[in-house]
ROKOL-234198 format. One record per residue (C-alpha): residue number from 1; y, z, x; residue in one letter. Coordinates in steps of 0.5 Angstrom, whole numbers, plus 500, padded with zeros to 3 digits. Each point is the difference from the previous one (the first is absolute). Example, Ala and Ser with C-alpha at 12.3 -4.5 7.8 and 13.67 -1.06 7.14 Angstrom:
+-----+-------+-----+------+------+
! pos ! north !  up ! east ! code !
+-----+-------+-----+------+------+
!   1 !   491 ! 516 !  525 !    a !
!   2 !   507 ! 498 !  502 !    s !
+-----+-------+-----+------+------+
//
This chain:
+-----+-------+-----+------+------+
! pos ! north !  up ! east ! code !
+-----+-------+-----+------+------+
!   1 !   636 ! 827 !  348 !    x !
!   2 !   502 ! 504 !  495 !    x !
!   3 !   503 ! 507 !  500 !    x !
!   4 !   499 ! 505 !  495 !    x !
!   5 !   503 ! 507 !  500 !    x !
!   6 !   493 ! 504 !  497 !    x !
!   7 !   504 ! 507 !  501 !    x !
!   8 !   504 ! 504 !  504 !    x !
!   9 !   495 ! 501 !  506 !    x !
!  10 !   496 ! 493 !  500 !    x !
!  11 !   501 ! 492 !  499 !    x !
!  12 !   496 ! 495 !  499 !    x !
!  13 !   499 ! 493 !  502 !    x !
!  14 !   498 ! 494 !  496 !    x !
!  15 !   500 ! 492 !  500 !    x !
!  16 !   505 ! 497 !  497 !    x !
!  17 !   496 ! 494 !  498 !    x !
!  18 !   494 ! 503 !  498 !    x !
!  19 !   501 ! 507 !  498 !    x !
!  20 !   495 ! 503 !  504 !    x !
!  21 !   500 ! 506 !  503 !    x !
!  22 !   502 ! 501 !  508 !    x !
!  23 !   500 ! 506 !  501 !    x !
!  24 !   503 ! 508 !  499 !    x !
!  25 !   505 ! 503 !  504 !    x !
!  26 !   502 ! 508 !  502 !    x !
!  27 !   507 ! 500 !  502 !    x !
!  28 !   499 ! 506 !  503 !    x !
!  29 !   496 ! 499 !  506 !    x !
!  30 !   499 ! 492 !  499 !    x !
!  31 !   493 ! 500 !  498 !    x !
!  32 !   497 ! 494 !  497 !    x !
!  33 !   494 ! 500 !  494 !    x !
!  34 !   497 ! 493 !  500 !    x !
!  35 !   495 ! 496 !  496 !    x !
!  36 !   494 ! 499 !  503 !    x !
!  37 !   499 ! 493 !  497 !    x !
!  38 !   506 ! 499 !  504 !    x !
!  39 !   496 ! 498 !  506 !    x !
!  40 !   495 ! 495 !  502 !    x !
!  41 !   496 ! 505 !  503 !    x !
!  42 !   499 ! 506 !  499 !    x !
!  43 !   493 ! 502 !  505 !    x !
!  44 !   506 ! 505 !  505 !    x !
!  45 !   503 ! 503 !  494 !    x !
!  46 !   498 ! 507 !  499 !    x !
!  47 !   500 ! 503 !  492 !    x !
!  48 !   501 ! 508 !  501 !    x !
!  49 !   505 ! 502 !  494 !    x !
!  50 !   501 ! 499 !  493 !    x !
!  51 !   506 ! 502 !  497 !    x !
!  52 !   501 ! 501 !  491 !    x !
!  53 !   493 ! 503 !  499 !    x !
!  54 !   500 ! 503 !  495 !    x !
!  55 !   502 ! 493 !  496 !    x !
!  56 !   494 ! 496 !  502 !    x !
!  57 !   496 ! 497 !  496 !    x !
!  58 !   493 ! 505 !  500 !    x !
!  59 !   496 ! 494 !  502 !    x !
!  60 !   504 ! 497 !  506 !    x !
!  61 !   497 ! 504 !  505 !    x !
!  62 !   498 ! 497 !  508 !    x !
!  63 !   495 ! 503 !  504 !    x !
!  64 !   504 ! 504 !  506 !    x !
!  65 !   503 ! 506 !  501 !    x !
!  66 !   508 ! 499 !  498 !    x !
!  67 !   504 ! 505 !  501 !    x !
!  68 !   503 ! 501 !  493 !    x !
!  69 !   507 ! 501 !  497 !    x !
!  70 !   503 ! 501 !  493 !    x !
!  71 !   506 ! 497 !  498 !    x !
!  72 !   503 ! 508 !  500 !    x !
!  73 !   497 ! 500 !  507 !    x !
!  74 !   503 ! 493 !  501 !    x !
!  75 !   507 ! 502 !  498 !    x !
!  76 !   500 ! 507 !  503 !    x !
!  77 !   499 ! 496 !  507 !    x !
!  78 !   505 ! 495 !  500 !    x !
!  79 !   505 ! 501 !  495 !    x !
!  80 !   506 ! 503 !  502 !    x !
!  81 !   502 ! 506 !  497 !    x !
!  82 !   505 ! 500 !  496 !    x !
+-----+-------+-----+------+------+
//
């Protein structure tokens, strides 16, 4: 597995074989960001956040209530200040 240092607060994980990403890390508090095509299963897995919003294409669209982040949003949450 890979390592990458994608900023002061976060890191992420990848294969060294195929370059796939595994998943993002806050190292503030050990929170992880996992594809979902990274498990076989996803009936038990439960969608409620979108974060980035603002830069998404304006036809992808899913049919629940997600609650919605920015990126401004995003940083403001987990980076720390500086």
């Amino acid at each position: 597995m890979g390592l990458y240092q994608s900023s002061q607060w976060a890191e992420r994980r990848f294969c060294k074989q195929c370059g796939s990403h595994l998943f993002y890390k806050l190292k503030q508090n050990n929170q992880y960001f996992m594809p979902v095509g990274l498990f076989d299963s996803s009936e038990a897995l439960v969608f409620d956040h979108q974060v980035f919003i603002d830069e998404k294409p304006k036809y992808y669209c899913f049919a629940n209530e997600t609650k919605n982040l920015t990126g401004a949003e995003v940083f403001a949450q987990f980076a720390p200040p500086e």
